[in-house]
C-alpha positions in Angstrom: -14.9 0.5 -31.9 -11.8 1.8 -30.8 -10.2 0.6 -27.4 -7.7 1.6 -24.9 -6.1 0.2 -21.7 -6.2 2.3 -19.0 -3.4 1.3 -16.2 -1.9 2.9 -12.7 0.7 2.0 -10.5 -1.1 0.4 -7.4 0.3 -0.9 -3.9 2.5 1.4 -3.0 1.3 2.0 0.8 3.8 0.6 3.2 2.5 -0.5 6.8 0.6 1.9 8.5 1.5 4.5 5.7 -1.2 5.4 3.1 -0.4 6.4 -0.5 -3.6 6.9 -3.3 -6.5 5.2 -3.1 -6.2 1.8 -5.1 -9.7 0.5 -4.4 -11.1 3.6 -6.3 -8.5 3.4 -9.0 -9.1 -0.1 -9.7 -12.8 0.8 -10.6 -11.8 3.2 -13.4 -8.9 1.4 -14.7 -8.0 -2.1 -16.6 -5.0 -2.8 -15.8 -2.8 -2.3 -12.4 1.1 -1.9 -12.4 1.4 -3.4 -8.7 4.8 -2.2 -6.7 6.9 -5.4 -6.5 8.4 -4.1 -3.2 11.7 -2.7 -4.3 10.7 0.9 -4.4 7.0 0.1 -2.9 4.7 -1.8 -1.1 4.9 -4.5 1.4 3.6 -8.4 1.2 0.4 -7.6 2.7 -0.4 -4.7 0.9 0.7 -6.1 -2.3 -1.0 -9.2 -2.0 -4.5 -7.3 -0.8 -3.8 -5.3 -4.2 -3.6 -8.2 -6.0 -6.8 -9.8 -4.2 -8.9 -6.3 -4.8 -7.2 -6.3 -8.5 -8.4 -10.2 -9.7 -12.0 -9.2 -7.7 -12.5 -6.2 -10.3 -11.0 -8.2 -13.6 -8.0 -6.1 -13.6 -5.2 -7.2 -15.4 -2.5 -7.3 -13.3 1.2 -6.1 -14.1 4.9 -6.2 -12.3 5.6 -2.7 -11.3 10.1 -3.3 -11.0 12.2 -0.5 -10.3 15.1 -0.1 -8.3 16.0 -1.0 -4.0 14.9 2.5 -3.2 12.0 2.5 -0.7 13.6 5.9 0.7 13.6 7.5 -2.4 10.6 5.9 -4.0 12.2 4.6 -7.0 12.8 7.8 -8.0 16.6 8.5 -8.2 18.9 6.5 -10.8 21.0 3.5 -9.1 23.9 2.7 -11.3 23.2 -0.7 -11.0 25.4 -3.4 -13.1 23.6 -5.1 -15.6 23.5 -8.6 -14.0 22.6 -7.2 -10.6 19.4 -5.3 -12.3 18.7 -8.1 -14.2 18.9 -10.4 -11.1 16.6 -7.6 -9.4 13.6 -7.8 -12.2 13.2 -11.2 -12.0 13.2 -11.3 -8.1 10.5 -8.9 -8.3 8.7 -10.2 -11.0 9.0 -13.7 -9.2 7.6 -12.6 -5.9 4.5 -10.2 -7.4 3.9 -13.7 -9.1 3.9 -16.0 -6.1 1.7 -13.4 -4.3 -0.6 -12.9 -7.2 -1.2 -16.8 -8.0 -2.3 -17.1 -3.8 -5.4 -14.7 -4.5 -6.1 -16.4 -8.0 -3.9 -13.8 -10.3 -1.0 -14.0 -12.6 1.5 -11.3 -14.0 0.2 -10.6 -17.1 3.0 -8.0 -18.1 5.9 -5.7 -16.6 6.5 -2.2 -16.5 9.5 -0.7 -14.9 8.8 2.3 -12.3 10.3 5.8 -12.1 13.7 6.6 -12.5 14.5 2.6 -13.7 11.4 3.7 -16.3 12.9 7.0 -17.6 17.0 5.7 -17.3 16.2 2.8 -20.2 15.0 4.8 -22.3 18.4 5.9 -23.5 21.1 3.8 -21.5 22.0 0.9 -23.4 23.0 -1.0 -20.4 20.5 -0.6 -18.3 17.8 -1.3 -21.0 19.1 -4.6 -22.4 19.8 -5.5 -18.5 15.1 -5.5 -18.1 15.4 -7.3 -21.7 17.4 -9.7 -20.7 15.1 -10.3 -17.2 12.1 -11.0 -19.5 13.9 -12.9 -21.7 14.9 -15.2 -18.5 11.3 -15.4 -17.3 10.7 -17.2 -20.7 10.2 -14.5 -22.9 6.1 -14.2 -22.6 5.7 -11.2 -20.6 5.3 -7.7 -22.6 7.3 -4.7 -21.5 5.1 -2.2 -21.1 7.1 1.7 -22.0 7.2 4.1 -23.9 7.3 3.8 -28.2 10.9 5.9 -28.6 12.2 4.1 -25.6 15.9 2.2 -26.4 14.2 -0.7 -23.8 10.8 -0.9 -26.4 13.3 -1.4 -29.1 15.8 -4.2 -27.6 12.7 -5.8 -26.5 11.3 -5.9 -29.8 14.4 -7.5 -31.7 14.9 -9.9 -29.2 11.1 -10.9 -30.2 9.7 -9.6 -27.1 5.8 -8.5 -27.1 5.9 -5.2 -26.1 2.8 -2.9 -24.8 3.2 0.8 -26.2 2.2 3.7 -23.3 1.5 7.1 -23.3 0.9 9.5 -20.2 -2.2 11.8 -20.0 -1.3 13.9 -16.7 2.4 13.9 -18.0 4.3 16.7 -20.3 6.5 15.6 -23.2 9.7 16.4 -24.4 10.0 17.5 -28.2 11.8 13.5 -28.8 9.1 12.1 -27.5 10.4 11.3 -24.0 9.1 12.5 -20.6 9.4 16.2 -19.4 11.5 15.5 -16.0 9.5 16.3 -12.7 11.8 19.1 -11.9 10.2 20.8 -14.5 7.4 23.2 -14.2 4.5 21.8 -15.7 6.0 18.2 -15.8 2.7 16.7 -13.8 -0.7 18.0 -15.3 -3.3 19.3 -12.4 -6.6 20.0 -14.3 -8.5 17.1 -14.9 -10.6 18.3 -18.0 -7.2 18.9 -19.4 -6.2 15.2 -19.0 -9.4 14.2 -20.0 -9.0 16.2 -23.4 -5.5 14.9 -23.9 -6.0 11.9 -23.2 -9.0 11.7 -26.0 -6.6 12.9 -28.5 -3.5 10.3 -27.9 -6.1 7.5 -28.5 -8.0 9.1 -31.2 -5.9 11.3 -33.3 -2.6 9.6 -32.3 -1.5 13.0 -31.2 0.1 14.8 -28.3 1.5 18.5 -28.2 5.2 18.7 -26.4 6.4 21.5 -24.5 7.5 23.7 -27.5 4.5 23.4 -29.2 5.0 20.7 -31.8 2.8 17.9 -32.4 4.0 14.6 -31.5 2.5 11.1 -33.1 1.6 8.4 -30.9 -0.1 5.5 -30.6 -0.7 4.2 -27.3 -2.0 0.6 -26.5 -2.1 1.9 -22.8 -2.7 5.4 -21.1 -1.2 5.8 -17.6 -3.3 7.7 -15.1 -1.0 8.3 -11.3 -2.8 7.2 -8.5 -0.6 9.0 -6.3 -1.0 12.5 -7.8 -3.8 14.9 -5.9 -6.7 14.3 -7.5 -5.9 11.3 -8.6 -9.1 9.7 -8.9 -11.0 12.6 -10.3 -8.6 12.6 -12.6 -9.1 9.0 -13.6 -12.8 9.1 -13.8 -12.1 12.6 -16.0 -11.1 10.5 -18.6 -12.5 7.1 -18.0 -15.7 9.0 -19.1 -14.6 11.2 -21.8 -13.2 8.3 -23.5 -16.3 6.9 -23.4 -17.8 9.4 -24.3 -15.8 9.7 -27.5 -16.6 6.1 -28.2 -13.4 4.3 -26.9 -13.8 1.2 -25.2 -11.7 0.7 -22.5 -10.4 -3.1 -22.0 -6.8 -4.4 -21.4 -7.5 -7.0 -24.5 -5.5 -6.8 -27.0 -5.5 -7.5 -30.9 
């Protein structure tokens, strides 16, 4: 049978400020890219994450990005390459701590927005996360996308590496992410998810923007939790998967 993770980013609420719903997401999905507090989230909202996370079986994953809490993580920080390096593994360190006090561990990273979409191409920036996990001891995967420069430094540096694709998400004819400025960049309709997402896992296939036909091959889909409709969404294609005989399970090989 075939199998695919499902993950979402998760504690990203700060204080008395509410963003997605995380308890539903975590019943639909496998694994949770929780906001290390950088660009998302605070202790206690992390750590209840975590808590709600380990309760469900979720496998659990370090959602980096960069110090942007205003801006979500959503605007490129020309960071130098030691001070983002630095920045991973303080994340990575802390989502640990607070995951190992509710029974958890950090299973995997995966940088968030505009951190996510700068490595694939800048050399700099890319080889900056590498070198973070190679710090940490060299054991957690980087979770991105396949054509991403990141995927590929991670890879010669003998890095495990988790290959995602997006559902809700439009793609660029190179394989890259349409930018959210663009109309169309964020998919609304959850029975169109649902059908894309069936096709990425089993016909490795996606259509970009101009109408060609992309391979992939995912080992994770991403489904937003803080879209409208989020959760619909998610349990759109939680069943059609299932429906088309995909197990869903963060285990791999």
């Amino acid at each position: 049978m075939a199998s695919i993770d499902l993950n979402a980013d998760l504690g990203e609420s700060f204080g008395n400020w509410t963003l997605g719903d995380d308890a539903a997401m975590l019943a639909v999905v496998s694994s949770a890219n929780v906001a290390c507090g950088f660009h998302a989230g605070d202790p206690d909202t992390i750590r209840r994450t975590c808590r709600q996370a380990v309760a469900r079986g979720v496998r659990i994953g370090a959602q980096v990005g960069y110090p942007d809490l205003p801006g979500f993580g959503r605007r490129f920080i020309d960071m130098a390459p030691s001070d983002l390096t630095s920045a991973v593994i303080y994340q990575t360190g802390a989502l640990t701590a607070l995951a190992a006090s509710v029974g958890g561990t950090v299973d995997y990273v995966k940088p968030h927005g505009a951190l996510y979409n700068t490595i694939v191409s800048h050399e700099g920036q890319a080889a900056a996360v590498v070198a973070a996990l190679t710090a940490l001891g060299g054991r957690l995967p980087l979770m991105g996308l396949p054509t991403a420069l990141a995927t590929d430094l991670a890879r010669r540096a003998g890095l495990p590496v988790i290959t995602e694709a997006f559902a809700d998400r439009a793609y660029l004819p190179d394989g890259s992410l349409a930018p959210r400025s663009m109309s169309g960049a964020v998919l609304h309709d959850s029975a169109a998810i649902a059908e894309r997402a069936v096709r990425m896992v089993t016909d490795h296939s996606v259509v970009a923007v101009d109408g060609s036909v992309l391979e992939i091959v995912p080992e994770s889909l991403c489904l937003h939790g803080d879209t409208p409709g989020a959760v619909a969404h998610a349990d759109a294609v939680r069943a059609a998967l299932v429906g088309a005989g995909v197990a869903i399970s963060s285990r791999r090989g």
